[in-house]
FITOR-72512 format. One line per 3 residues: number of its first residue (from 1); their letters; for each residue x, y, z of N, C-alpha, C. Coordinates in pm, whole numbers, plus 50000, padded with zeros to 5 digits. Layout:
NUM = a = X,Y,Z,X,Y,Z,X,Y,Z ~ ...
END
This chain:
1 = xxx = 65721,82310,87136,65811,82199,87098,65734,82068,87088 ~ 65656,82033,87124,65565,81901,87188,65497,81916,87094 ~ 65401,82028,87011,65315,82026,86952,65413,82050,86798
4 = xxx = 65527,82047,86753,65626,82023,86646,65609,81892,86655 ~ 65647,81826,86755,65698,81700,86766,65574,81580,86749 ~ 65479,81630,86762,65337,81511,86773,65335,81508,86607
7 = xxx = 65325,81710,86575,65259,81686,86385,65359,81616,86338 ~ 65542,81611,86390,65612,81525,86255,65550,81408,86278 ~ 65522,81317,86415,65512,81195,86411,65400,81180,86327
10 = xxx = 65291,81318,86345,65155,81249,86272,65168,81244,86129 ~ 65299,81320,86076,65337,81305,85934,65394,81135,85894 ~ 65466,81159,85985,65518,81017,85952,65451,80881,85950
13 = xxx = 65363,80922,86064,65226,80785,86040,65156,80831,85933 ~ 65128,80949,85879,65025,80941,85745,65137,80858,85657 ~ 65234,80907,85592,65350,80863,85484,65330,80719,85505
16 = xxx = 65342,80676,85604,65369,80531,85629,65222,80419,85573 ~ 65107,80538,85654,64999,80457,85601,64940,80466,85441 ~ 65005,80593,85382,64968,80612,85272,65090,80492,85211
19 = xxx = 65164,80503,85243,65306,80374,85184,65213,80241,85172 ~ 65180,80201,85311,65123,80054,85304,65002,80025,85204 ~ 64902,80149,85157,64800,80158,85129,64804,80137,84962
22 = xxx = 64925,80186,84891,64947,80187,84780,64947,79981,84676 ~ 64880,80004,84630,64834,79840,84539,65014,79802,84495 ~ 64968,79652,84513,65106,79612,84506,65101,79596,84363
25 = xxx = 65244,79637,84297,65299,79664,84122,65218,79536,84042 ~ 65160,79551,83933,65118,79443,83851,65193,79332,83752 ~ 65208,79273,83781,65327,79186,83682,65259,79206,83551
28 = xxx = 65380,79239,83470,65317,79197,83352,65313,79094,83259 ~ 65189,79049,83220,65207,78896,83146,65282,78853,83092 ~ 65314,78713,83040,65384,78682,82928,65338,78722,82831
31 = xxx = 65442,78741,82742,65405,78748,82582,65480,78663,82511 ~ 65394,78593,82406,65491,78463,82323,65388,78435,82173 ~ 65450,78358,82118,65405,78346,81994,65382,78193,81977
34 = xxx = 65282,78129,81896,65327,78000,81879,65472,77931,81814 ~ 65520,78028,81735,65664,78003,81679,65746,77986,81809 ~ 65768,78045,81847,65823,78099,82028,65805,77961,82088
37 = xxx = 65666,77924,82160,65665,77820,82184,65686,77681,82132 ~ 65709,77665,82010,65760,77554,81940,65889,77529,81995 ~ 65989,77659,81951,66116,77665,81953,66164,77602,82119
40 = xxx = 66098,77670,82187,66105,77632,82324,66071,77460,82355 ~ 65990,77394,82331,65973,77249,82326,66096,77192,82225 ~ 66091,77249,82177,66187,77181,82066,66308,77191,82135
43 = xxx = 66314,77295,82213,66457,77321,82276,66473,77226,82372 ~ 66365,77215,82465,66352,77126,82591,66383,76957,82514 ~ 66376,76924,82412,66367,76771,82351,66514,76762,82330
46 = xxx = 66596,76864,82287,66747,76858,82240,66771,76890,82367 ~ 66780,76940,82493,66794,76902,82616,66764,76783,82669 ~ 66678,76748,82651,66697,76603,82750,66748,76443,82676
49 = xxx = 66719,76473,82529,66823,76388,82456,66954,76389,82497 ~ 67015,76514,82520,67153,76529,82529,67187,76515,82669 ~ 67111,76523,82774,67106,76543,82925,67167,76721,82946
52 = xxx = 67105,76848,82876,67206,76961,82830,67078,77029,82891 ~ 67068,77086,83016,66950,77208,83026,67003,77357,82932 ~ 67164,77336,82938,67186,77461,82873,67149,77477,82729
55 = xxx = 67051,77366,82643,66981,77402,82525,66872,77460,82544 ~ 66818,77484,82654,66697,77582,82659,66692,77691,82673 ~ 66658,77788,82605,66689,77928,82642,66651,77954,82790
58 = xxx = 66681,77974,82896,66655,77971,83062,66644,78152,83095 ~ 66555,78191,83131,66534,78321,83186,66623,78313,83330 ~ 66719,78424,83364,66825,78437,83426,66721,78385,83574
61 = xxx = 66623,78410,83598,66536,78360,83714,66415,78260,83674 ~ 66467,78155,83606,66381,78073,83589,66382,77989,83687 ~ 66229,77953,83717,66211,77790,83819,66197,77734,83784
64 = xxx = 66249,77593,83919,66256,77442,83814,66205,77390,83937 ~ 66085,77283,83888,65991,77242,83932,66007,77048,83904 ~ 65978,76921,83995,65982,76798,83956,65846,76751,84055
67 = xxx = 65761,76703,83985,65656,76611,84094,65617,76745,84168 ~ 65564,76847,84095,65508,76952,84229,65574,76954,84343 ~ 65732,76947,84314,65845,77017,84461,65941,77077,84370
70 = xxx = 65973,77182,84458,66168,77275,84336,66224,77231,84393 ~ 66277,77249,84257,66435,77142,84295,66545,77224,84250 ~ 66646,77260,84222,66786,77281,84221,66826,77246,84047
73 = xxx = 66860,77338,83948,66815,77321,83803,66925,77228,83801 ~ 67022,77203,83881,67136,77017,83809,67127,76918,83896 ~ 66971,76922,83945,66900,76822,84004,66786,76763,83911
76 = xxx = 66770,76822,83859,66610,76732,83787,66621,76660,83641 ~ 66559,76540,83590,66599,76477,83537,66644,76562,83423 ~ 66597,76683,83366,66680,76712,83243,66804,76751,83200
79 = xxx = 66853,76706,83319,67048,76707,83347,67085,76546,83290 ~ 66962,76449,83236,67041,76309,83211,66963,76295,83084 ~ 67113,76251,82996,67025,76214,82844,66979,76111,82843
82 = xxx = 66832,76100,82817,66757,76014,82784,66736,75993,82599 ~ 66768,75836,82555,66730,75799,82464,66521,75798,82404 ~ 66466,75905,82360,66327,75966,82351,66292,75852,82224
85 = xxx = 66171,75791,82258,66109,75687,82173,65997,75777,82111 ~ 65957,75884,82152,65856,75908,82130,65796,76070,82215 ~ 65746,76134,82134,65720,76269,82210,65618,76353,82145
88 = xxx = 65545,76424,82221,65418,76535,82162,65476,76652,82218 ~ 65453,76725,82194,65400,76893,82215,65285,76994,82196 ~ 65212,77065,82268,65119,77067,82286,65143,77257,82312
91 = xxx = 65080,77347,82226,65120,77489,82244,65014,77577,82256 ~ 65005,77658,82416,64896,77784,82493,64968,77928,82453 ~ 64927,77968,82325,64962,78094,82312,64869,78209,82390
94 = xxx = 64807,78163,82451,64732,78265,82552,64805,78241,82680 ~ 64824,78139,82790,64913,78141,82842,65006,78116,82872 ~ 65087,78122,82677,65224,78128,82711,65280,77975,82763
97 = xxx = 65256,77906,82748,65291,77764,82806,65268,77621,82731 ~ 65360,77538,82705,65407,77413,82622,65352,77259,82742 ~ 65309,77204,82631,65353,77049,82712,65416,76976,82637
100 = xxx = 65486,76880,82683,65577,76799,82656,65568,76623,82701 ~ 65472,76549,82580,65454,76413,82708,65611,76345,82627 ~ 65681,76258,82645,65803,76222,82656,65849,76090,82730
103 = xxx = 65824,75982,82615,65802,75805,82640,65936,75775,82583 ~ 66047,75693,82718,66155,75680,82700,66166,75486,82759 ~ 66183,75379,82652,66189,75278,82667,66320,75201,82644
106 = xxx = 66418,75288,82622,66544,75178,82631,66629,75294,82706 ~ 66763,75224,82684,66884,75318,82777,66851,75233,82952 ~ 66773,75118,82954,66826,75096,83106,66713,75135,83196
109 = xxx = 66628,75226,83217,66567,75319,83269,66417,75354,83206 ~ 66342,75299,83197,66235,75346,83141,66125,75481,83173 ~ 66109,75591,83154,66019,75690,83195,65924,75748,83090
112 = xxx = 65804,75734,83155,65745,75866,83064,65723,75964,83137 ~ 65756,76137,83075,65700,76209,83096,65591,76321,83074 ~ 65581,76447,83195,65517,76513,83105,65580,76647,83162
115 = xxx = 65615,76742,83074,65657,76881,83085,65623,76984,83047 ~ 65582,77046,83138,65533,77190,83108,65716,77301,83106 ~ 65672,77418,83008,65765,77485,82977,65674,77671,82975
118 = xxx = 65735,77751,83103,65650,77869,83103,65737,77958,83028 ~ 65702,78065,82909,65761,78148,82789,65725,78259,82792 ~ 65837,78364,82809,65771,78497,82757,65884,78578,82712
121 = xxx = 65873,78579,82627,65954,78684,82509,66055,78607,82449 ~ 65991,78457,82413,66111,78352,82416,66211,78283,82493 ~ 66189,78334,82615,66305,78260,82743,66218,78214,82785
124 = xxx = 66250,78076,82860,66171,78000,82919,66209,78010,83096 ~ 66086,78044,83152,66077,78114,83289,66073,78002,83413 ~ 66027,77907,83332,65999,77770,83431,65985,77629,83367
127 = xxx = 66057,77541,83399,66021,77381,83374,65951,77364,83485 ~ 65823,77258,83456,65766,77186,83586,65783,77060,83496 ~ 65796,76960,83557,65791,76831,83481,65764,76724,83615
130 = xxx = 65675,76627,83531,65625,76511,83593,65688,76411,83571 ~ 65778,76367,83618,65838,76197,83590,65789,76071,83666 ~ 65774,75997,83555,65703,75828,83639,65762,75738,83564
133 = xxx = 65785,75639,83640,65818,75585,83637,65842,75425,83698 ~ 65888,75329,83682,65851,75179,83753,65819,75269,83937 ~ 65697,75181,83991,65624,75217,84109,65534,75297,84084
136 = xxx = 65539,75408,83996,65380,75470,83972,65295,75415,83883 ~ 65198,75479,83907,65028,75426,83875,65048,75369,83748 ~ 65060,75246,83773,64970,75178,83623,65094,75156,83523
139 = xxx = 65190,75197,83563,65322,75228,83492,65355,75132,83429 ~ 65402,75140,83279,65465,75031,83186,65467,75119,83078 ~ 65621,75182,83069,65639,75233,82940,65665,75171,82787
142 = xxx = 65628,75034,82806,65650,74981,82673,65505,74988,82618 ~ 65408,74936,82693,65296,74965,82661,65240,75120,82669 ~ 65324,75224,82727,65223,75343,82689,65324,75424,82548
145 = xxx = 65413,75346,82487,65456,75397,82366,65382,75288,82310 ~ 65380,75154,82272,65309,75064,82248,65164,75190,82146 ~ 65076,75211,82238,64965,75230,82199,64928,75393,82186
148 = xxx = 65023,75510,82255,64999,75625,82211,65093,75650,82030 ~ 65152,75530,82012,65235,75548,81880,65125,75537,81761 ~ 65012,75440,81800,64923,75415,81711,64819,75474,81716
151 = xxx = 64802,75626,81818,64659,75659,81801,64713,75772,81726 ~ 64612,75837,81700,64613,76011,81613,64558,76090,81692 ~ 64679,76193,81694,64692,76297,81790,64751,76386,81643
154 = xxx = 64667,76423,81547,64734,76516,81445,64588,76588,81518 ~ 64601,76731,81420,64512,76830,81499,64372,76810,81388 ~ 64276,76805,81451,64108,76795,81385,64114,76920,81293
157 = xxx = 64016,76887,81160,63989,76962,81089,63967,77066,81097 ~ 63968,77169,81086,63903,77334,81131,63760,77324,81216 ~ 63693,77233,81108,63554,77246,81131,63519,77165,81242
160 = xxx = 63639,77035,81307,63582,77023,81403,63660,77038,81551 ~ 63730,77170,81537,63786,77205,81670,63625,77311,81750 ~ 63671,77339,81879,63640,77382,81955,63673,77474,82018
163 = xxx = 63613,77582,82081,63685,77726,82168,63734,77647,82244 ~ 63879,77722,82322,63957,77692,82416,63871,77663,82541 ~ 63780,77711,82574,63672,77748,82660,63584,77624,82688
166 = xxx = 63579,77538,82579,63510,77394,82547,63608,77306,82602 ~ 63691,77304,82569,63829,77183,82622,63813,77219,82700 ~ 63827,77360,82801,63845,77351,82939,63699,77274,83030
169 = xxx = 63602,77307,82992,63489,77245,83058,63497,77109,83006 ~ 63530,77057,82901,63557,76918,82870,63638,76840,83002 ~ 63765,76863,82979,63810,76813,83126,63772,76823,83253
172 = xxx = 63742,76970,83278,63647,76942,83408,63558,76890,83459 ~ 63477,76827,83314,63330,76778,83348,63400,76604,83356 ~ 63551,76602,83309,63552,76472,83297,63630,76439,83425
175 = xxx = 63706,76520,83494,63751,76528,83629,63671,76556,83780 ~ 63563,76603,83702,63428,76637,83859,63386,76491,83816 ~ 63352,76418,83730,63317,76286,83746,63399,76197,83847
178 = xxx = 63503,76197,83930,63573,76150,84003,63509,76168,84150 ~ 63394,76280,84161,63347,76351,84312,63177,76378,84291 ~ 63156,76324,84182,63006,76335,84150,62967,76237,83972
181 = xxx = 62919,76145,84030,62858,76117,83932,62760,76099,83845 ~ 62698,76190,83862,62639,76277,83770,62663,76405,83674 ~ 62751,76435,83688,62825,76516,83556,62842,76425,83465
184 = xxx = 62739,76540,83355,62788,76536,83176,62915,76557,83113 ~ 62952,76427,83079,63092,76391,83008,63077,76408,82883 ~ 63122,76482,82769,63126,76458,82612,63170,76334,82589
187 = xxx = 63112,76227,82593,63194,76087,82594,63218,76101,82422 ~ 63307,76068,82361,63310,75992,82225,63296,75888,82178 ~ 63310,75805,82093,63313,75668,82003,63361,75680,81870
190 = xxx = 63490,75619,81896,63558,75550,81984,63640,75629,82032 ~ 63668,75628,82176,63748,75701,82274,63838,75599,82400 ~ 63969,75634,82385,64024,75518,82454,64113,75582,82561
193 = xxx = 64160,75548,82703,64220,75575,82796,64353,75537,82805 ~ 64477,75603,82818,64578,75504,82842,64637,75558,82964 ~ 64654,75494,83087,64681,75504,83195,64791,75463,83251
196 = xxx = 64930,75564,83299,65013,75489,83328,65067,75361,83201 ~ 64997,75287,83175,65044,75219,83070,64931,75160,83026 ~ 64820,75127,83149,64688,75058,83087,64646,75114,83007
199 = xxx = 64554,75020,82931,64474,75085,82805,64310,74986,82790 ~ 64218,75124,82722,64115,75071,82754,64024,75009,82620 ~ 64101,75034,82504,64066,74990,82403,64156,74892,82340
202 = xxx = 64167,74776,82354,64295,74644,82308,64305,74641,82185 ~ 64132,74590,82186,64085,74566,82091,64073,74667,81950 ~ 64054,74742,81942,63995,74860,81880,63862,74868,81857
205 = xxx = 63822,74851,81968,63663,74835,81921,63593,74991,81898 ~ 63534,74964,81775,63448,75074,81732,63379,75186,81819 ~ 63354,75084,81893,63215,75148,81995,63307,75197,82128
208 = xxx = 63414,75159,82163,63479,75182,82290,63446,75329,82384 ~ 63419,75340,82484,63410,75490,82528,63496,75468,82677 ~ 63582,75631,82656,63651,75626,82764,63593,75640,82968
211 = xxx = 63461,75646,82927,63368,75646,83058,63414,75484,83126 ~ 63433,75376,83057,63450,75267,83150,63601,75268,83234 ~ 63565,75206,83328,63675,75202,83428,63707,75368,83572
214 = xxx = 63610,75412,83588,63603,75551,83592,63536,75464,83755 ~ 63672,75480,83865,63619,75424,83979,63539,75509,84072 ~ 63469,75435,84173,63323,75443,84259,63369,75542,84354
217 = xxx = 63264,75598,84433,63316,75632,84553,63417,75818,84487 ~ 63387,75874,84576,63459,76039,84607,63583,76057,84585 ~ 63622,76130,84536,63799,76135,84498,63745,76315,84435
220 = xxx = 63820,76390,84489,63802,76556,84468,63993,76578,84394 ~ 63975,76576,84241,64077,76648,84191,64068,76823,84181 ~ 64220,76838,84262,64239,76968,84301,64347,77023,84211
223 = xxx = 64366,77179,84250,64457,77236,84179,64462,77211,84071 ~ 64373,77217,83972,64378,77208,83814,64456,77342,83770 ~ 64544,77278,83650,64602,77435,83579,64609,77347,83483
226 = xxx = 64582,77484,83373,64532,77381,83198,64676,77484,83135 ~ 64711,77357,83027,64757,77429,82896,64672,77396,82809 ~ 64590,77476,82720,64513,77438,82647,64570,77490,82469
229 = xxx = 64599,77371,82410,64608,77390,82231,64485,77365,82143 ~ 64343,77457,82126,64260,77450,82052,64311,77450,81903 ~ 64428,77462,81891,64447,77423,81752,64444,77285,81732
232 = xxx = 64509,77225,81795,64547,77067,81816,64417,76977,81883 ~ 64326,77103,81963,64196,77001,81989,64232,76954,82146 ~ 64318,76978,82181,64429,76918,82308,64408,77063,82443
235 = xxx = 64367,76968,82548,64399,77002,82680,64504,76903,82770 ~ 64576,76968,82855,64640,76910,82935,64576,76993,83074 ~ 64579,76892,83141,64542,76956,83318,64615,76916,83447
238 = xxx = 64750,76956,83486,64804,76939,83630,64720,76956,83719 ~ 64717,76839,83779,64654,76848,83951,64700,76790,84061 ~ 64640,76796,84174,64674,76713,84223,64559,76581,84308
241 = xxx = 64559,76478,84342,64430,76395,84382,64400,76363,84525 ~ 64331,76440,84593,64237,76452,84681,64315,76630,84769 ~ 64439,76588,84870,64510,76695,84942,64565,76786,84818
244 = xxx = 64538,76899,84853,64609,76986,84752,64744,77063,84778 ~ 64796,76976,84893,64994,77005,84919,65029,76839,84945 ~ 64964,76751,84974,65052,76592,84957,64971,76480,84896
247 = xxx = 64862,76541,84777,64784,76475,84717,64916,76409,84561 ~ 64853,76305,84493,64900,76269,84391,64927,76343,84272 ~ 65059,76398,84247,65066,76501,84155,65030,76405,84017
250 = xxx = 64922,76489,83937,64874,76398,83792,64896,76511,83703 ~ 64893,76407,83601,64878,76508,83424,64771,76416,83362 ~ 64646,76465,83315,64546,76432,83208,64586,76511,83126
253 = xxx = 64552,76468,82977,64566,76511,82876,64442,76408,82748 ~ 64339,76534,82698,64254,76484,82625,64234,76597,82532 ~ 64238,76484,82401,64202,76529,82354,64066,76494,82261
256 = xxx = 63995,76646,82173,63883,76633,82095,63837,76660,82012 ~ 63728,76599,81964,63719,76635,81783,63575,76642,81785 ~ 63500,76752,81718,63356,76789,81734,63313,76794,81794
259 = xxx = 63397,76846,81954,63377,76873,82098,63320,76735,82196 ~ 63382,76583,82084,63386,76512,82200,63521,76433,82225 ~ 63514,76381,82302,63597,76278,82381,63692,76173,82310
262 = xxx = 63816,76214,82257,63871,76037,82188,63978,76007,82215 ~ 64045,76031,82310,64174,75996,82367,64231,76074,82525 ~ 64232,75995,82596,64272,76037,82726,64413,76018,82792
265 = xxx = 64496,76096,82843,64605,76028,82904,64691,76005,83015 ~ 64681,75964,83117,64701,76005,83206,64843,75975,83296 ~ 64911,76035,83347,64978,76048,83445,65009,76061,83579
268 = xxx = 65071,75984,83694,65005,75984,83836,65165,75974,83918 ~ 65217,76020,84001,65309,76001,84006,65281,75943,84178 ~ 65348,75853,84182,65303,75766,84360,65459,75818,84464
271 = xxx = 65406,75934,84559,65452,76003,84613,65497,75923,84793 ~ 65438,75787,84780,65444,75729,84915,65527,75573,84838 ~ 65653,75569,84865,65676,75410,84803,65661,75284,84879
274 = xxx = 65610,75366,84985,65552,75234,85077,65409,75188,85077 ~ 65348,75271,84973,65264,75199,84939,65257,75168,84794 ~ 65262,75068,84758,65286,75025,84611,65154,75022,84550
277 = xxx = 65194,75093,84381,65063,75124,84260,65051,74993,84232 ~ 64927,75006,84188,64929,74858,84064,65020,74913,83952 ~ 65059,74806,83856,65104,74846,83742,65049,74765,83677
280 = xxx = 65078,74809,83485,65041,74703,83375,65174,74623,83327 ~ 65086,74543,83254,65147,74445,83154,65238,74525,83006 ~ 65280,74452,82922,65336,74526,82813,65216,74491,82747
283 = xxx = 65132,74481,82765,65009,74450,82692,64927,74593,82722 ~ 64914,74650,82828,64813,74743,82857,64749,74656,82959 ~ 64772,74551,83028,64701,74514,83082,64706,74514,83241
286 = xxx = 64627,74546,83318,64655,74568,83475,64700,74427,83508 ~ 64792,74447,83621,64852,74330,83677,64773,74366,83805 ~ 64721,74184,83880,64612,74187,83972,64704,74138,84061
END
C-alpha cells in the first residue's frame, strides 16, 4: 500500500514539474498595414475633435495609457473635444504603431500632444498619449504651432531616406549625448529644435544646427521605445529622464534627410508641480 502510495505521489510531482517546465505560449505579433495604420490615426483625430473615443476602432481589451500611468478609457483627455490647429502622423508598419503630435491653441485650454496608437488587424490595442501643457517644459503652444506650421515635415526624396535602423541610431546617438559627450551626432544644416515651445532657429539661419543648447553635466535617458516611419524619414522616441518609474515622461521626434539631422521635437511632461518648468514666450523664446 505505501509503496502504491509514494509512486502516485511521485507521479504527481513529475506531472507537476513537467507542467511548470513547459515555455510560456508565444504571443503572436501584430499584423497591420500602412493603410491600417492611417485609418487608425485618422480615427484617433475624429476622436479627439469630437471628444468621441468611440471613433476609434478599440480592441475589446485595449489599454489606455496618459503621462506613462493607466488610466480608466473616460478618463483621459480623448473623452474632451479639442478644437486641433494642427497635427502629424507618423506610421511603424513593422511595429504596428502610429504617432500622433496634436497642437491645440484655442477653445480656452491650450495643449500639445503626442500619441501613440498600438494596431493589429486594424483594432487599436492601446492609446498611450502624452499631454502638456501650461507648467511643462518650455511650454507655449502658440509658439510650438507658430513654428512647426512652417517647417517641412513632407517625406525626403527616395534617394535621401534611410534604413529604419539609421533613424534608430540617429536618435540614440542624439539622446546618449545627454550622458556622454562625446557621441557622434548626424548634426544637419540647417537643423532646428523646438522645445516645449522654444525654438532654436528664429532667425532662419542657414547654418543653424540643432547641437546648440544641448545642456552640461549627466542626464541618462531611459526607457526608449521608437516608432519609426523611414518612409517619412521620421523617428519618434518615448522615454523617460533620468528614474525609469518617476523620471520625466518625454517624446523626441526627429526627423532626416540624407541621414542627417533637420528638425527636432520635443516633449516633457513636469510630473512634480511643485516644482515649476521654465516656459517660452509666443516668440519661441525662454522666459528667464
Amino acid at each position: 500500500m505505501m509503496t502504491r502510495t509514494f509512486a502516485a505521489l511521485c507521479l504527481l510531482v513529475c506531472v507537476a514539474a513537467t507542467v511548470r517546465a513547459q515555455p510560456p505560449v508565444a504571443q503572436a505579433p501584430p499584423m497591420c498595414t500602412r493603410p491600417e495604420l492611417q485609418a487608425a490615426a485618422d480615427s484617433y483625430i475624429a476622436a479627439q475633435k469630437a471628444g468621441d473615443v468611440a471613433k476609434i476602432a478599440l480592441a475589446e481589451t485595449a489599454i489606455f495609457r496618459e503621462n506613462m500611468a493607466d488610466v480608466a478609457k473616460g478618463d483621459g483627455l480623448w473623452n474632451k473635444a479639442l478644437p486641433i490647429a494642427l497635427s502629424r502622423s507618423f506610421l511603424d508598419a513593422t511595429r504596428c504603431r502610429t504617432f500622433t503630435e496634436v497642437i491645440v491653441t484655442e477653445g480656452g485650454h491650450p495643449y500639445v500632444l503626442g500619441t501613440r496608437l498600438y494596431v493589429d488587424r486594424g483594432k487599436v490595442t492601446r492609446i498611450d498619449s502624452l499631454v502638456t501643457d501650461k507648467g511643462d517644459w518650455l511650454f507655449n503652444a502658440n509658439a510650438y504651432l507658430k513654428y512647426s506650421r512652417a517647417e517641412d515635415w513632407r517625406a525626403p526624396e527616395p534617394e535621401a531616406r534611410v534604413p529604419a535602423q539609421e533613424l534608430i541610431n540617429a536618435a540614440n546617438s542624439y539622446l546618449d549625448l545627454f550622458s556622454d559627450k562625446f557621441v557622434k551626432v548626424p548634426w544637419g544644416k540647417p537643423c532646428a529644435r523646438l522645445e516645449g515651445g522654444a525654438y532654436t532657429n528664429r532667425t532662419r539661419d542657414p547654418n543653424a544646427s540643432c547641437e546648440v543648447g544641448i545642456p552640461g553635466g549627466v542626464l541618462y535617458i531611459v526607457n526608449r521605445d521608437y516608432v519609426v516611419d523611414a518612409e517619412m524619414g521620421v523617428i519618434n522616441v518615448f522615454s523617460r529622464f533620468g528614474n525609469s518609474s518617476t523620471g520625466m515622461p518625454d517624446s523626441h521626434t526627429f526627423r532626416l534627410v540624407n541621414g542627417k539631422l533637420t528638425n527636432v521635437h520635443t516633449l516633457s511632461v513636469n510630473l512634480n508641480p511643485n516644482t515649476p518648468s521654465p516656459q517660452a514666450d509666443d516668440n519661441g523664446v525662454i522666459l528667464r
